[in-house]
N, C-alpha and C positions, 0 to 999 in steps of 0.2 A: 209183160216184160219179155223181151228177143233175149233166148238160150243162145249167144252167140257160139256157145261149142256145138249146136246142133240146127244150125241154121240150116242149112240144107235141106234136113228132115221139117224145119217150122216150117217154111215157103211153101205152102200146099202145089203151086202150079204158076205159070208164066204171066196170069191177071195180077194175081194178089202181090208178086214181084215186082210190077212193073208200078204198082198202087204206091209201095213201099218208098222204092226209089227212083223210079221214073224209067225203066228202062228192063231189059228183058236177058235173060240168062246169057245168051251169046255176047249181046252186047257187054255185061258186067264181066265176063270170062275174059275179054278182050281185054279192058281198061286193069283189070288185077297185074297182067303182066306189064303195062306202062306206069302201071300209078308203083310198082315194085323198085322199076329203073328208075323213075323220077323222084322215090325215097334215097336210092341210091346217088344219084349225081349230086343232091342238096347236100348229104352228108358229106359226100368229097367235098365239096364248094368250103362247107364250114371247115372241117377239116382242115385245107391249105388255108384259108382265113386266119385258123389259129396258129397253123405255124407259123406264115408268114408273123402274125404278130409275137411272136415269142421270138423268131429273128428280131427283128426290129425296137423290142420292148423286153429284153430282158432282166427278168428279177428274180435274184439268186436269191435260194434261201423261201421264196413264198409260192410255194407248190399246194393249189390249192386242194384240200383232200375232202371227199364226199364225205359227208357221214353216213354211216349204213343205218340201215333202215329194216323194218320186220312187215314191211307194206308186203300183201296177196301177191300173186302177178297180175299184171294189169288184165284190164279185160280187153282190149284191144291190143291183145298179142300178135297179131299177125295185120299180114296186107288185105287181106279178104277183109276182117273184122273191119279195118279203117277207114278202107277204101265203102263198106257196106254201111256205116256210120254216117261218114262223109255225102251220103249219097242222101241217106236218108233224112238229114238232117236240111239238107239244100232242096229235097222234095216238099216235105213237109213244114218247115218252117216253127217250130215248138220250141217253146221255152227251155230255158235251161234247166230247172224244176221237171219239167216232161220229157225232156230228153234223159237226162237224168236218170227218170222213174223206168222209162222204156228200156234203157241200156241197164241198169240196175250200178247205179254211179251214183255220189251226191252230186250233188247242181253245179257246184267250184269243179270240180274233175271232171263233169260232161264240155264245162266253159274249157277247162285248158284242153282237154283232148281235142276238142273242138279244130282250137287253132295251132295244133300240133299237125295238125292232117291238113289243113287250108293252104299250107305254101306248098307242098308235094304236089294238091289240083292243078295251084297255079304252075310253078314249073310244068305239068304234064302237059298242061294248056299252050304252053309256047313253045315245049318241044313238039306238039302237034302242030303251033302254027294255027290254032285257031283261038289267039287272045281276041275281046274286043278291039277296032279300031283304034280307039281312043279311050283314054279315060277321061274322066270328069274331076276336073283340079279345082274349078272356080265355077262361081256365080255365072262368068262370062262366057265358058266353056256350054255349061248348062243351058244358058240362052240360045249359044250358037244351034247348041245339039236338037235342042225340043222348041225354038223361037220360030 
C-alpha cells in the first residue's frame, strides 16, 4: 500500500517513478502546478453553472443542506496525491479492488475518486491543447479511424 503522506520518502529514485506512473520527477513537478489551475477553472465553470442556474430557477424555501458526516479526511487531500493517483491508475491499469488495496481505500471510493480527478486531466489536456484529434462517437467513426 502507497503511504501517500510519505511518498516522496517511498519513491526510492527516478526508475521506480517512472515504473509507477509513467513519467519522471521533473515531468510530474510540471503537471502538479497545471493539473492545480485546471482543478481550479472546473470549479469556477461549476460554480457560475450553479449560479447562473439559481438565477434562472429559483426555489425559495429549498436550500439544500449537507448532512455532516464523522468521514477521516480523505486520502487524496491534496493536488500531488491526485494528480499521483490519477497517473497511476492511467499507468497501470488495476482494478478497482487493487486500486483500492494499493491507495488503502475500498473499491466504491477508489471508483469515485477515480472519476473525481479524470475531468481536471481532461480540462488540463485542452488547456494544453494536446486533446486527441477526434473522438470516437460511432461505429462509423471507428471504421473511418482504424478502416
Amino acid at each position: 500500500m502507497f503511504d501517500l503522506e510519505k511518498l516522496d520518502e517511498s519513491i526510492r529514485d527516478e526508475r521506480q517513478l517512472k515504473a509507477l506512473i509513467g513519467m519522471g520527477r521533473r515531468e510530474f513537478d510540471f503537471l502538479i502546478d497545471l493539473f492545480s489551475e485546471a482543478q481550479l477553472l472546473l470549479k469556477e465553470e461549476a460554480y457560475q453553472l450553479r449560479k447562473k442556474q439559481q438565477e434562472t430557477e429559483p426555489e425559495p424555501g429549498t436550500k439544500h443542506v449537507r448532512k455532516s458526516s464523522k468521514a477521516k479526511e480523505p486520502r487524496l487531500n491534496t493536488n500531488t496525491k491526485k494528480l499521483f493517483y490519477l497517473l497511476y491508475y492511467l499507468k497501470t491499469y488495476p482494478t478497482f479492488d487493487v486500486l483500492g488495496f494499493a491507495f488503502g481505500m475500498p473499491r466504491s471510493t477508489a471508483h469515485h475518486n477515480l472519476y473525481q480527478v479524470i475531468p481536471v486531466l481532461k480540462k488540463l489536456l485542452v488547456t494544453l491543447g494536446i486533446t486527441p484529434k477526434r473522438a470516437i462517437q460511432s461505429i462509423e467513426d471507428l471504421k473511418e479511424t482504424f478502416g
